[in-house]
Kinemage of the C-alpha trace (Angstrom):
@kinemage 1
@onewidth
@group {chain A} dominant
@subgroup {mainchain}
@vectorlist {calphas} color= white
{ca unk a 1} P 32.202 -14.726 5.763
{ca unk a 2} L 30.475 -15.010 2.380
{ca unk a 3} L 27.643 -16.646 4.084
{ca unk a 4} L 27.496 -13.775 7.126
{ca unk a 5} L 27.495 -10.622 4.446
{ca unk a 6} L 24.768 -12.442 2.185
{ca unk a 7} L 22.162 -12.658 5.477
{ca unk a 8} L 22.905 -9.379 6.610
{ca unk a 9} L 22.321 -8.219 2.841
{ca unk a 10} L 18.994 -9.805 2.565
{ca unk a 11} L 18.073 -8.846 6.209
{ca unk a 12} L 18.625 -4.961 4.936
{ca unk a 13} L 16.448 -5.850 1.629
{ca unk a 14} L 13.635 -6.933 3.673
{ca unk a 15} L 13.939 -4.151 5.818
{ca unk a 16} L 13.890 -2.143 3.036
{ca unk a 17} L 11.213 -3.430 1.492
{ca unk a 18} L 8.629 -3.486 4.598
{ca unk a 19} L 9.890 0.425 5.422
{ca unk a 20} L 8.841 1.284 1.686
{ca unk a 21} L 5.368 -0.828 2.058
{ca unk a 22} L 5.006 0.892 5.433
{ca unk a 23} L 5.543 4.484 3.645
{ca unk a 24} L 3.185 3.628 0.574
{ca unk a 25} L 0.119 2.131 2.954
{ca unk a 26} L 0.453 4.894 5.184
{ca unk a 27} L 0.587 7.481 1.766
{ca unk a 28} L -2.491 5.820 0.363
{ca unk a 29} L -4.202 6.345 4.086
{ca unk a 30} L -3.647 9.187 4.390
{ca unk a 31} L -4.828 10.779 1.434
{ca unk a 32} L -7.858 7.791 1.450
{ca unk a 33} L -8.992 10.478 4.774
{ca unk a 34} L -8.133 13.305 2.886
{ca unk a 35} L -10.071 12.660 0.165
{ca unk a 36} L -12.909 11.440 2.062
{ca unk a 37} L -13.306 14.252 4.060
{ca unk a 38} L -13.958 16.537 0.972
{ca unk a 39} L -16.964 14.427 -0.240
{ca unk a 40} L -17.868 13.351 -3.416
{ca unk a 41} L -16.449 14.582 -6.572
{ca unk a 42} L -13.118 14.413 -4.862
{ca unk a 43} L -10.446 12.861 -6.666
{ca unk a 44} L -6.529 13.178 -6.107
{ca unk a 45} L -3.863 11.037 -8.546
{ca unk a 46} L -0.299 10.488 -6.999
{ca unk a 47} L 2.492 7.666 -7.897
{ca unk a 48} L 2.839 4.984 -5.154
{ca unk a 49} L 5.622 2.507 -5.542
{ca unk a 50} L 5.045 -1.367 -4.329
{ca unk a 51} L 8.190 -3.378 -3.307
{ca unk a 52} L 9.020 -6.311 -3.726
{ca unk a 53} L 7.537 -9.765 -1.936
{ca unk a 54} L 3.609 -8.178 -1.684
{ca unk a 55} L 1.486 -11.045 -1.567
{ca unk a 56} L -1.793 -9.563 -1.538
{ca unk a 57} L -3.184 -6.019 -1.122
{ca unk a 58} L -6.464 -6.067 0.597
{ca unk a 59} L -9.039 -3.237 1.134
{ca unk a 60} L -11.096 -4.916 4.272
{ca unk a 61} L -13.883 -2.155 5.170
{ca unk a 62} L -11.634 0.616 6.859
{ca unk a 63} L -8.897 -0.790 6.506
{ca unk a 64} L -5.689 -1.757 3.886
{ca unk a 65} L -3.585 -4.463 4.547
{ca unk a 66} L -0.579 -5.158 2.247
{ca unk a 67} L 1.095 -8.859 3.059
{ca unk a 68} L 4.298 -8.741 2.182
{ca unk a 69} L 6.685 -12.086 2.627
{ca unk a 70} L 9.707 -12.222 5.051
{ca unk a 71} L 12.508 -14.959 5.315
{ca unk a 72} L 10.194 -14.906 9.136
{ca unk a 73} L 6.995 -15.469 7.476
{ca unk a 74} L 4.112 -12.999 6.263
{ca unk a 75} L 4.414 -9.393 7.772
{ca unk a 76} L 0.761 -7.599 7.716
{ca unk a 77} L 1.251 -3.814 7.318
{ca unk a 78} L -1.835 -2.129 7.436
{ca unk a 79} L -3.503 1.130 7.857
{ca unk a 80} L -6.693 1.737 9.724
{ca unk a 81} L -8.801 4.724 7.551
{ca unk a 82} L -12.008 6.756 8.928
{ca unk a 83} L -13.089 5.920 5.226
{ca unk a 84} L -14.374 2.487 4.103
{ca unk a 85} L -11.985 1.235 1.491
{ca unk a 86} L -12.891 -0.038 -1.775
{ca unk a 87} L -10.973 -0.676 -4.961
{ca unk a 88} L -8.015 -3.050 -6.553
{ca unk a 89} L -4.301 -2.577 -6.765
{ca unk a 90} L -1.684 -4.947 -8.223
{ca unk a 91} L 0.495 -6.765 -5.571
{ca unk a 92} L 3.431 -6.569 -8.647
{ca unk a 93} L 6.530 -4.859 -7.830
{ca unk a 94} L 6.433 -1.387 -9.625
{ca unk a 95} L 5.828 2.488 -9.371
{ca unk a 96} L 1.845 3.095 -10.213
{ca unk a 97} L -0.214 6.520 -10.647
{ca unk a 98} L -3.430 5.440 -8.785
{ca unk a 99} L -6.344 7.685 -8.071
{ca unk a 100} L -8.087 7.939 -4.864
{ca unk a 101} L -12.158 9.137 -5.948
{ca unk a 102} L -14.333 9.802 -2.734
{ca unk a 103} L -17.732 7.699 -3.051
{ca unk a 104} L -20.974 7.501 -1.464
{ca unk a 105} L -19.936 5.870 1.783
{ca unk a 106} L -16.295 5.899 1.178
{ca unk a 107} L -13.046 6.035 -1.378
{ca unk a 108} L -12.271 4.203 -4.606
{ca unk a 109} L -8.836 3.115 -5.109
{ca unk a 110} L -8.017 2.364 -8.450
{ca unk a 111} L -4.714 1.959 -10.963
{ca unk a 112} L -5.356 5.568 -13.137
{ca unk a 113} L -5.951 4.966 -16.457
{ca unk a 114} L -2.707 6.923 -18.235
């Protein structure tokens, strides 16, 4: 029994955790477009929050990818933008205030500076 409860408790922690790294890719996406679509100066500054098990955030021309571990392996959730992607963000668990800047051919994604 003790066995049974602990699996489905760390099944419903990993769900957890790939519906909140769903949420925050699509979030950063989303406003990636947005802010793309204004053109340079554009800038917006929100709080994302990363859960836990990311491997590695990657910003692959249009497209972010966060890799986040399973007890099944790697799970790639990703978000195709219209905007190429450039930038850094830490893969440690944590709520961040990152700032989205549109570019010349794109968006900057970056850890704001408090």
């Amino acid at each position: 029994f003790i066995l049974y409860t602990y699996q489905i408790s760390s099944e419903a922690s990993e769900n957890n955790n790939l519906a909140l790294a769903s949420e925050t890719v699509k979030k950063i996406g989303e406003f990636s477009d947005w802010v793309y679509l204004q053109g340079e100066p554009a800038k917006i500054t929100f709080s994302i929050v990363i859960p836990k098990n990311v491997e590695e955030i990657l910003f692959l021309n249009k497209t972010l990818v966060f890799k986040v571990k399973t007890s099944a392996g790697i799970s790639d959730i990703y978000y195709n933008s219209i905007a190429n992607l450039t930038g850094y963000l830490p893969k440690n668990e944590g709520e961040y205030l990152i700032s989205i800047q549109a570019i010349k051919g794109g968006v900057n994604i970056s850890v704001a500076s408090s």
